[in-house]
N, C-alpha and C positions, 0 to 999 in steps of 0.2 A: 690651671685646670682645663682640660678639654672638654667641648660640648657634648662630647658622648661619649661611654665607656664599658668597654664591653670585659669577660673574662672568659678565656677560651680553655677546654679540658685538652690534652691530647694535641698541644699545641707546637712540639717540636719537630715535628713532619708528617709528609703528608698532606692529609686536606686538613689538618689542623692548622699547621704550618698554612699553607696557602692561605688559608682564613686570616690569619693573622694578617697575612703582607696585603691582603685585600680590604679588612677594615682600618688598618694602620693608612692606607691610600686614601683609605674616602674622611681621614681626619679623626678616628679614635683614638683614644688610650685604651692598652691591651694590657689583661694578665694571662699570662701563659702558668697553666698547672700541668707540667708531665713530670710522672714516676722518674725518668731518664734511667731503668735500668730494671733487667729482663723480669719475668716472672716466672717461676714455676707450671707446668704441666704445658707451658706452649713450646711449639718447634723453629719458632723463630724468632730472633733478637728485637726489642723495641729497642725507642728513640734514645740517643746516648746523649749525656751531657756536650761533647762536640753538635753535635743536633741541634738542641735550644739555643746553642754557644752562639749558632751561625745566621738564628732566627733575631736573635736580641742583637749583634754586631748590625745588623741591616736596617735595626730599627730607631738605637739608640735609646733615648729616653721616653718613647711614647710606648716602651714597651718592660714592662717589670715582670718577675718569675717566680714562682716557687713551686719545686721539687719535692712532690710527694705523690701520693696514693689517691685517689677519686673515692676510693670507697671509706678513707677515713675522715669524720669530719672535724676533726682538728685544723686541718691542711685545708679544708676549703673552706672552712670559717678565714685560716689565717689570708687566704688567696683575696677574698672577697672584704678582708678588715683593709688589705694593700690597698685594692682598688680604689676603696671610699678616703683612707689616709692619703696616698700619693694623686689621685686623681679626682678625686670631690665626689664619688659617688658608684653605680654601676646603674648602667640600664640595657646588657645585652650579655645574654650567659648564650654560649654554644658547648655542650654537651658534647664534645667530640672523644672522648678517651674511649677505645673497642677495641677487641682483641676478638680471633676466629680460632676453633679446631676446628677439625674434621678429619677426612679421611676413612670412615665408617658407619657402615650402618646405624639405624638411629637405635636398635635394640643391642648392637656391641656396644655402645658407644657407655663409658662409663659415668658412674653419680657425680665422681668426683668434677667430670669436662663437662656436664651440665653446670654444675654447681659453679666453676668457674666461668663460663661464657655469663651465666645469669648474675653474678657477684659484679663485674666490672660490665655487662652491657646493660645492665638494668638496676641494680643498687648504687652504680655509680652516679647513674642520671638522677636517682632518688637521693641521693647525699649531696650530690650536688645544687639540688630543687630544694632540699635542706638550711643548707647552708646561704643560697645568692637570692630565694624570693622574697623572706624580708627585706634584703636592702633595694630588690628591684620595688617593693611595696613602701622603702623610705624615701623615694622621690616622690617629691607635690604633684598633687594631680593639676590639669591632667596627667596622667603617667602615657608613656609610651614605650615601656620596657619591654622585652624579647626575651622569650626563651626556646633555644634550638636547641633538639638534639639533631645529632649524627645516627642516621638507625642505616638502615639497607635495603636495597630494592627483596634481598633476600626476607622482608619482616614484611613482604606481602603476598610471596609465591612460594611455591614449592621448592627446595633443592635435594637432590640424593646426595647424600654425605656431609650432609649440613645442618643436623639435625637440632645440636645444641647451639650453635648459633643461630637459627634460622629460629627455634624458636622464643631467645632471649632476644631477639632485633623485631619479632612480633609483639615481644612482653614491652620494650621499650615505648613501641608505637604506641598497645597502650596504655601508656601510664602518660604520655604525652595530652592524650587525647583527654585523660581524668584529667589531668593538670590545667586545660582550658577550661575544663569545666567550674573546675574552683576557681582559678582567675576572675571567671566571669567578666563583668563589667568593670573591674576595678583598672582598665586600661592597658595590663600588661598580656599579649600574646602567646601560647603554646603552640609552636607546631615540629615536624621534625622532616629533615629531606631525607632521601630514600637516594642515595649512589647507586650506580651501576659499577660494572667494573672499571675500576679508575685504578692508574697506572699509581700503586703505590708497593711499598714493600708488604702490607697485608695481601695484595693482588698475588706478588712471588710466591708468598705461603702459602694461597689456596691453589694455587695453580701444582705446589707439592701433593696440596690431598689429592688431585686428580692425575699424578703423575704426567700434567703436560709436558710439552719439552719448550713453551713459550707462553708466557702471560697475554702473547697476542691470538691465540687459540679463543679464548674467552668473547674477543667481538665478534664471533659469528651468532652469540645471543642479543646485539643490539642493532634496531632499524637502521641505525646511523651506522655500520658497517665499521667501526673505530673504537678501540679503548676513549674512555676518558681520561680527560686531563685533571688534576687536581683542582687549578683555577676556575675550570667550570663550575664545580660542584661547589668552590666557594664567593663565585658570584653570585649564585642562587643564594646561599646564605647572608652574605652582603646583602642582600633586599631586602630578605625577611626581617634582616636587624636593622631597616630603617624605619623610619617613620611611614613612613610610606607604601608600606606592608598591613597599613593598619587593620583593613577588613578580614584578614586572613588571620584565622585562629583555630586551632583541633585542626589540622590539617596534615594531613602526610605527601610529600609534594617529590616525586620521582624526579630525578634530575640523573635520566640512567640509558641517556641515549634510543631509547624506545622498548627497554628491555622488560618491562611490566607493560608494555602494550596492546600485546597481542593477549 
């Protein structure tokens, strides 16, 4: 058994992915839960079983899988029974599984691309707060359990052509923020980071809705004058999921190069 153990959504690339090779470092057992295969109404390809294939090769046995859906909870009942069978327990969920459209205004934009962006960036984190708080509530207190999501700098600002993500990454933030509040005292933590743009294949996609010709266009929005790197955005989460983090709860925590700054 490892001293700590986390289950990561959305974990075969990316800043999931990253997450993963960043708590695997600091000595966790990891469950990775990705779909590994595309959905309906989006424009571009998620993570493929070659993805997770290359994340677990890296990790060995400190790191187990299972393939499915975020919004269903069968799959993250079975994700979070892994943890506690193979690993003795769980005490750090990161909520990373998200998906973007855009490309239109927020009055073209249809029920349906609402309905999606809000099903997997906001029912997902709810299914998954479902399924992983009792077992973060079956460890002895005191407890020191974490619960992260992945939301976006875009769930606290404005964007044109962003409409149904922008405001499912708002809805995420808060249900984060309700979620500390139940928590309460009982020891286990809610907060959720806020990306900026980070060099990832969700970056390639939105940089489609705005017909850039380069996802490096994007950091003229951030003080720090640079894309992010995925590692960043999952060192910040590495903190959150330590003990060490403890005073920090309901929290929305930019980690987006200065791009909710100004």
């Amino acid at each position: 058994m490892t001293e700590r153990v986390a289950l990561v959504t959305g974990g075969a690339r990316g800043i999931g992915a990253a997450t993963v090779d960043a708590l695997v470092s600091a000595g966790y057992g990891v469950v990775i839960v990705d779909r590994c295969s595309d959905l309906d109404g989006l424009s571009y390809s998620l993570a493929t079983d070659a993805d997770l294939d290359a994340v677990l090769a890296r990790h060995g046995d400190a790191v187990r899988a299972v393939k499915g859906d975020v919004r269903d909870l069968p799959t993250m009942t079975e994700a979070v029974a892994l943890a506690e069978s193979v690993f003795g327990g769980l005490d750090v969920v990161v909520a990373g599984a998200g998906v973007a459209t855009g490309g239109r205004r927020a009055w073209e934009t249809s029920t349906e691309e609402v309905d999606l962006n809000l099903s997997v960036n906001l029912n997902g984190i709810h299914v998954t707060a479902q399924a992983a708080v009792p077992a973060l509530l079956r460890r002895g207190a005191p407890r020191s359990g974490r619960f992260i999501a992945i939301a976006s700098a875009a769930g606290v600002m404005a964007n044109d052509l962003l409409a149904a993500y922008g405001a499912s990454k708002h809805a995420a933030a808060g249900y984060i923020r309700g979620l500390a509040a139940d928590l309460g005292a009982t020891g286990i933590t809610a907060n959720a980071v806020l990306p900026g743009s980070t060099r990832t294949a969700l970056l390639e996609a939105c940089a489609a809705f705005y017909d850039l010709d380069s996802v490096e266009e994007f950091a003229v929005h951030h003080l720090n004058g640079r894309l992010l790197e995925p590692a960043e955005v999952a060192a910040a989460i590495c903190f959150l999921a330590s003990t060490e983090s403890s005073a920090i709860t309901g929290a929305l925590i930019p980690v987006d190069g200065g791009m909710t700054a100004g």
